[in-house]
C-alpha positions in Angstrom: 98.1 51.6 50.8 95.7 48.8 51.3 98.2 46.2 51.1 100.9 47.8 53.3 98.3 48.3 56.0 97.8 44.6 56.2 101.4 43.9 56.3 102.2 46.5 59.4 99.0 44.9 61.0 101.4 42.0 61.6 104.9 43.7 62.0 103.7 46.2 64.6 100.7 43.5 66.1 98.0 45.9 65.0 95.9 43.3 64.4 91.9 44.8 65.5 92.5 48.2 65.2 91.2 51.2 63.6 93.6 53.4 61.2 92.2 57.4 60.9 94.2 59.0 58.1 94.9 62.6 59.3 94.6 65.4 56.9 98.1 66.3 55.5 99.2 70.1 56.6 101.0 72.5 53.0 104.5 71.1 52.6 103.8 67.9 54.7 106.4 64.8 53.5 104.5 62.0 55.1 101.3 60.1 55.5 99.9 59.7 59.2 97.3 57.4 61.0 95.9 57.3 64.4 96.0 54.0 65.0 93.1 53.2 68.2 93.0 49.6 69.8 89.8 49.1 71.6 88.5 52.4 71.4 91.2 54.0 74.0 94.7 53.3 73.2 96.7 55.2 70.7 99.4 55.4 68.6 100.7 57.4 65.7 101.4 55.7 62.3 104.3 57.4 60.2 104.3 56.1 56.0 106.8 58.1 54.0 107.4 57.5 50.6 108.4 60.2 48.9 111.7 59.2 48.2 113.7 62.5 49.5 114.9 60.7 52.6 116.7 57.2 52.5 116.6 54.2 55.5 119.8 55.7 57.3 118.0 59.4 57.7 114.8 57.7 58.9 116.9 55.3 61.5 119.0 58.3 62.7 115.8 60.1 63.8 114.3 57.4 65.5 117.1 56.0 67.6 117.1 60.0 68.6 114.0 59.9 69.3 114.5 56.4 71.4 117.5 57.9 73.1 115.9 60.8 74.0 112.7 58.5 75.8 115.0 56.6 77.5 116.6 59.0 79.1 113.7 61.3 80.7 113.0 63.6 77.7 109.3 64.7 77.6 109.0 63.0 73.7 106.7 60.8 71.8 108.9 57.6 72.0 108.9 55.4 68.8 108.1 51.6 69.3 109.9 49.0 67.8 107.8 46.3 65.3 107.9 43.0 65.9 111.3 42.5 64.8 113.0 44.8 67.0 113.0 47.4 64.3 112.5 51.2 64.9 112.1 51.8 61.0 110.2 48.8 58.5 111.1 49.2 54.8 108.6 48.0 52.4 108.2 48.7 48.9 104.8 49.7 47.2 104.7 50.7 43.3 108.3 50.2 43.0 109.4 52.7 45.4 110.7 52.1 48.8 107.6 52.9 51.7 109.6 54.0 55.2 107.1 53.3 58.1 107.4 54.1 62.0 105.3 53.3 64.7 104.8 56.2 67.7 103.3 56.2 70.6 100.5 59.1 70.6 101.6 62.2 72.6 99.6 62.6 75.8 97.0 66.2 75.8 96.3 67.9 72.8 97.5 70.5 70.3 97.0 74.2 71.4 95.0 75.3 68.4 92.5 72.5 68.8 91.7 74.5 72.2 91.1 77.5 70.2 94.7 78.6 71.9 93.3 79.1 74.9 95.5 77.6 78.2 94.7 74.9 81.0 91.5 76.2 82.9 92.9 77.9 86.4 96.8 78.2 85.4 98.7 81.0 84.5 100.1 81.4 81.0 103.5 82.1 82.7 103.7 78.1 83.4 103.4 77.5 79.6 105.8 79.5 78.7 108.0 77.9 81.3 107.3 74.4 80.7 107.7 74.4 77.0 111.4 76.0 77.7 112.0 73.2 79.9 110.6 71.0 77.3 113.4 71.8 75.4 116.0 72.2 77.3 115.7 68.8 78.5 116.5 67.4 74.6 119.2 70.1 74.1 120.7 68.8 77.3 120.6 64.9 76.5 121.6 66.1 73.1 125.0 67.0 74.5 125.7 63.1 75.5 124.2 61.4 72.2 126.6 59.8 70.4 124.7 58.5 67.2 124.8 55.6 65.4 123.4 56.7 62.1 124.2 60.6 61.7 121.8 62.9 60.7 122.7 65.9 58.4 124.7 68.7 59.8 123.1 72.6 59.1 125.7 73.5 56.0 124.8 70.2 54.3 122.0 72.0 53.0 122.3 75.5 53.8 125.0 76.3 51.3 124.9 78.3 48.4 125.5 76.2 45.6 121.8 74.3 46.8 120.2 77.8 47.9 121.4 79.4 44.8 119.7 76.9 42.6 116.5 77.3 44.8 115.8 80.6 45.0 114.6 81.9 41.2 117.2 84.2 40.0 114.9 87.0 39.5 115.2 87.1 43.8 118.8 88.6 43.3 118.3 90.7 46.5 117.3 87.3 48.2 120.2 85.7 47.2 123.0 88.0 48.3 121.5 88.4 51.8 121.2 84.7 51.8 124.6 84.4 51.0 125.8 87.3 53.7 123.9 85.0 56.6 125.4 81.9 55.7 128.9 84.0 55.6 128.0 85.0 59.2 126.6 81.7 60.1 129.9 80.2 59.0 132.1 82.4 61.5 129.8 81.0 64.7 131.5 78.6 67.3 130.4 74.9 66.7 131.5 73.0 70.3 129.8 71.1 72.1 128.3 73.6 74.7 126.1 75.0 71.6 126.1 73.0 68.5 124.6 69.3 68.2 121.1 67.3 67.3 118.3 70.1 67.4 114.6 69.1 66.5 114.5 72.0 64.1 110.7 72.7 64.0 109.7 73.1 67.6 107.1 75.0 67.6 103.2 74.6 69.3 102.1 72.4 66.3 104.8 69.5 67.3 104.1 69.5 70.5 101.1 68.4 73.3 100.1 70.1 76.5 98.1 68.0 78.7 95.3 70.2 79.9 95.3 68.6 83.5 99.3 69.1 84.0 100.5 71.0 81.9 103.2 68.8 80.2 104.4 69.1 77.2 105.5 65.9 75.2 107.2 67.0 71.7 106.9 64.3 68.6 107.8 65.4 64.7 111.2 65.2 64.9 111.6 64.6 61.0 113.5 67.7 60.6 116.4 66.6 63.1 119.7 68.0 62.1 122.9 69.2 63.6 122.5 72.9 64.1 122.7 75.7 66.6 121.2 74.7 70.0 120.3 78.7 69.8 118.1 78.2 66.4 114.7 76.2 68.1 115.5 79.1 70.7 114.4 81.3 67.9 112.3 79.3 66.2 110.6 79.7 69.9 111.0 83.6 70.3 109.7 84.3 66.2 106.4 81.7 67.5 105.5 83.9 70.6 104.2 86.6 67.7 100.9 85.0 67.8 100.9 85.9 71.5 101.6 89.5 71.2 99.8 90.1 67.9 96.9 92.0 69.8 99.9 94.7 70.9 99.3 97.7 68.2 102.1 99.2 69.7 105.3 98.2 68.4 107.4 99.1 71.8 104.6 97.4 74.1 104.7 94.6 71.2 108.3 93.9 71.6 108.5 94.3 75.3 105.8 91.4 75.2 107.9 89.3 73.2 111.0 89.4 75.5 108.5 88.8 78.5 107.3 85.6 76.9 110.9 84.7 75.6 112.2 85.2 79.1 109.9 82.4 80.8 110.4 80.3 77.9 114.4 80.9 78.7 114.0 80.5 83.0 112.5 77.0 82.4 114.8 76.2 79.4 117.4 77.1 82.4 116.3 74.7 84.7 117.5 71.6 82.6 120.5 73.1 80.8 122.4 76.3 79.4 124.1 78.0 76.6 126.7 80.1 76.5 125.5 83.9 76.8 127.8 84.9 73.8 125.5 82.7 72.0 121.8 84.1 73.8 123.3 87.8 72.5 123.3 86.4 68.8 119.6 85.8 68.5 119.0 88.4 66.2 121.7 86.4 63.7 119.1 83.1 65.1 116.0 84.5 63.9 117.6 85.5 60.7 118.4 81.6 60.3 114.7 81.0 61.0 113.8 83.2 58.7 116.0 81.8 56.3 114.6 78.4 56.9 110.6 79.2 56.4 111.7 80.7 53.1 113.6 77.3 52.1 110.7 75.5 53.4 108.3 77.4 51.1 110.2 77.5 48.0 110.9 73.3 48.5 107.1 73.1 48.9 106.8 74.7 45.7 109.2 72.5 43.8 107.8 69.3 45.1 104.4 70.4 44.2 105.7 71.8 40.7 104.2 75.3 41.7 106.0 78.5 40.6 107.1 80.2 43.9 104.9 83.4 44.5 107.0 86.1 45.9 104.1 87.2 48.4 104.5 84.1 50.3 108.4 85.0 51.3 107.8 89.0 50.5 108.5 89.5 55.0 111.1 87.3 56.1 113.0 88.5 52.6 112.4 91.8 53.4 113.7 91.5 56.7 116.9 90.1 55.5 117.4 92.4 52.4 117.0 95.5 54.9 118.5 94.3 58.2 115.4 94.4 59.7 116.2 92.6 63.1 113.6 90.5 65.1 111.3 89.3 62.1 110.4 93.0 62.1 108.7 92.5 65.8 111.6 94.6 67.8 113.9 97.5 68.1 115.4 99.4 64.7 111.8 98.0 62.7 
């Protein structure tokens, strides 16, 4: 690591500055670095080398990344190296080292505020603002015309790659699997509410700044061509840690539409989706559902872990029973 350091001192002119590794979150892919130049200025150093992505996947998220900064879109913008280049391949140990330079995201995470909001503003304008957040990149994601594609949604999410992944002993799992995707299949895929999604936007890939308000979204290494409709979900399933203090089920899930509904009027203000599609979030959070399960049963092949069925045990049961709403609304 030592010796790709020094070379990205001189392809990014990071020549002076201090590197601070940041502690790697279960299931991350990369290595990141706040990189500080005199004490003030930041910037976010990306190193992947795992080998599960190639050049093309890496350059296809960052020129959608630099689309989406050059157009108004409140993101983390990437910055070019020296060379022009929004991605700098090196090799280290015989495998190739994928590196990206970001600009760091203005505020701060809401968790390292103990989830507590800006001091004198209501919670109403965060729910708001991180709708508009993302209906500003679903909107510019409607004009993007890429230059290096990124995957499309059944590129993974198919059965002969889920069917290998899930252990067979998870049968149930499987065939409800296999039911979604069936439905998933039959959904409209225009322009008015398919395209480039970030597919993990949730509170820990985004900033609020604490004096505004703003939001500025980075992590956009899960990119794909999906559902505009599914970080909608990914959205409502994320406003559980909101309600969680609600014992009461009806309250609980009356709480949950009230948070989803700001988070909709501000995603409203920069674009919109069809309502046919806004009726199908139960089907939405089913595909969220499905995804966290992928996501943990990857983590434990990368790891070499055996998959512990308690880690999975609610979002399978909600799809083995029809449960709708992650088991947070009406018929749970």
């Amino acid at each position: 690591m030592t010796d790709i350091l020094e070379q990205l001192k001189n392809r990014y002119s990071l020549e002076g500055c201090t590197f601070t590794p940041v502690s790697a979150h279960e299931g991350g892919r990369n290595r990141i670095m706040i990189v500080s130049r005199n004490g003030n200025k930041q910037y976010v150093l990306r190193v992947s080398d795992l080998g599960d992505r190639n050049g093309n996947d890496y350059l296809a998220e960052t020129e959608f990344i630099r689309f989406l900064a050059e157009n108004g879109a409140p993101v983390a913008d990437v910055i070019p190296s020296v060379y022009g280049r929004l991605v700098e391949t090196m090799e280290a140990d015989g495998k190739a080292v994928y590196v990206s330079l970001f600009a760091f995201a203005e505020g701060m995470l809401l968790s390292d505020n103990g989830y507590r909001y800006r001091k004198g503003a209501p919670l109403s304008e965060y729910f708001c603002n991180t709708g508009k957040a993302l209906g500003a990149i679903h909107r510019l994601s409607r004009a993007y015309a890429p230059v290096h594609p990124r995957p499309d949604y059944f590129d993974k999410y198919n059965m002969e790659y889920l069917g290998r992944l899930i252990p067979d002993e998870y049968g149930e799992l499987k065939t409800a699997v296999a039911k979604r995707l069936e439905a998933f299949r039959a959904l409209p895929k225009d322009k008015s509410c398919y395209g480039l999604v970030h597919f993990d936007f949730s509170d820990g890939n985004y900033h609020v700044d604490m004096d505004t308000g703003a939001i500025t979204v980075f992590d956009f290494d899960n990119c794909m061509n999906c559902w505009y409709m599914f970080d909608l979900a990914n959205l409502w399933i994320h406003n559980e840690g909101w309600t969680r203090h609600e014992t009461d089920p009806d309250k609980r899930f009356a709480l949950m539409q009230q948070c989803f509904g700001l988070q909709l009027q501000g995603y409203r203000t920069e674009t919109e989706l069809p309502e046919k599609m806004l009726k199908k979030l139960p089907l939405f959070i089913d595909m969220v559902l499905i995804e966290n399960i992928v996501d943990e049963l990857e983590c434990c092949a990368r790891e070499g872990e055996a998959p512990d069925w308690e880690d999975i045990e609610d979002a399978a049961a909600c799809l083995i029973s029809d449960i709708p709403y992650a088991g947070f609304g009406e018929g749970t």
